[in-house]
N, C-alpha and C positions, 0 to 999 in steps of 0.2 A: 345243568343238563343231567337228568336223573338215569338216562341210556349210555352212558360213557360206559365203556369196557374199562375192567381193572388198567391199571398203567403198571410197566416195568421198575421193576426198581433196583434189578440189578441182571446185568447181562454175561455170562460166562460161555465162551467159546472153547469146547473141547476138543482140539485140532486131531489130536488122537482115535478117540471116539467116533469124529465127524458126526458130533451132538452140538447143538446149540441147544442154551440151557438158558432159561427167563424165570426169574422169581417175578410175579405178580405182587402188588399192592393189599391185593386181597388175603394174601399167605397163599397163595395157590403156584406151583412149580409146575412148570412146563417144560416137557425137553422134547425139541427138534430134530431128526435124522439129519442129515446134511440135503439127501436122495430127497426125500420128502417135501424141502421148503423147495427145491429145485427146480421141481415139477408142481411145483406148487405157486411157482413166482409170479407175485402179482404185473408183469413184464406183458406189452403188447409179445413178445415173439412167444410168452406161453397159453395168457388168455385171447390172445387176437384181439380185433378190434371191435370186434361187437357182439350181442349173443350167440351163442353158438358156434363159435370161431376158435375154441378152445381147442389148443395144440396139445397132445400127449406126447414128451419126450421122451423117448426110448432110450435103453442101456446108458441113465443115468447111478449103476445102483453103485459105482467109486467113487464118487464125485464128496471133492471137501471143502472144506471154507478156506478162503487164503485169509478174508480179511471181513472187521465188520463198520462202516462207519455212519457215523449219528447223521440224520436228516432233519435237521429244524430240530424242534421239542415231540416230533412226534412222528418217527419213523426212522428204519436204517437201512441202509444200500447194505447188502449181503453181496462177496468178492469169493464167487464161486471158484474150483481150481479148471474147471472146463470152460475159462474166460468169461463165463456169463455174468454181466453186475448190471444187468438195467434196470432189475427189480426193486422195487420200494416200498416195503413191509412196516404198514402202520402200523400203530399200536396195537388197533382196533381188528387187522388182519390178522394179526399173528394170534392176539386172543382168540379167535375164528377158528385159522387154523389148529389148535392146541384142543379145542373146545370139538373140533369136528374133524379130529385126525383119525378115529378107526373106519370111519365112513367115507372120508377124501383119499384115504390112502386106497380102500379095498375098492373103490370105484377106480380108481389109478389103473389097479392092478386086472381088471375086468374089460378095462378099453386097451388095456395092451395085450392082452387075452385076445381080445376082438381081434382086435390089426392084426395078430401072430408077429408080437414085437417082445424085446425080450428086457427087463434090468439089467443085462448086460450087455456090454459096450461089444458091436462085433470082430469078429477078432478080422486084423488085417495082414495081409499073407506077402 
């Protein structure tokens, strides 16, 4: 199969940062915001269930990794610290993502525009 997206070959969680960091097969380094694969998670509660059902989560923009673990040979569950872990980020997603992150991010940032929602979490009194 001549369409396979490069594969990981080495995976580095920057808990600090709140970067997830992917060296590709190809030499090609990718690095992940935490915020970013978040709102990004391939997860019924972020894409919904069918076209068009795509959820914009709001005042994600603290959000960090707690944990990362392997699915099969070809994907990982990301252990968000805002309890979110349903999401299951193939290979071939996360290549995607990396590959269409100034264009997925700035459309993110345009539909929370829209809604008058904010990357930050609101504050509670």
């Amino acid at each position: 199969m001549t369409d396979a997206p490069p594969r990981p070959i080495e995976i580095r969680l920057k808990s600090a940062e709140k970067i997830l960091e992917i060296d590709f097969d190809d030499g090609t380094t990718m690095r992940y915001p935490a915020e970013y694969l978040r709102v990004e998670s391939p997860s019924a509660e972020v894409q919904g269930h069918g076209p068009g059902q795509k959820n914009i989560p709001a005042g994600r923009a603290h959000v960090g990794i707690m944990g990362i673990e392997p699915v099969g040979n070809y994907a990982i569950r990301i252990k968000f610290d805002d309890m979110h872990d349903t999401g299951i980020f193939t290979w071939r997603y996360l290549w995607e993502l990396g590959q269409e992150q100034k264009q997925r991010w700035q459309a993110y940032l345009d539909a929370l525009a829209a809604k008058g929602q904010s990357r930050e979490p609101e504050r509670r009194h």
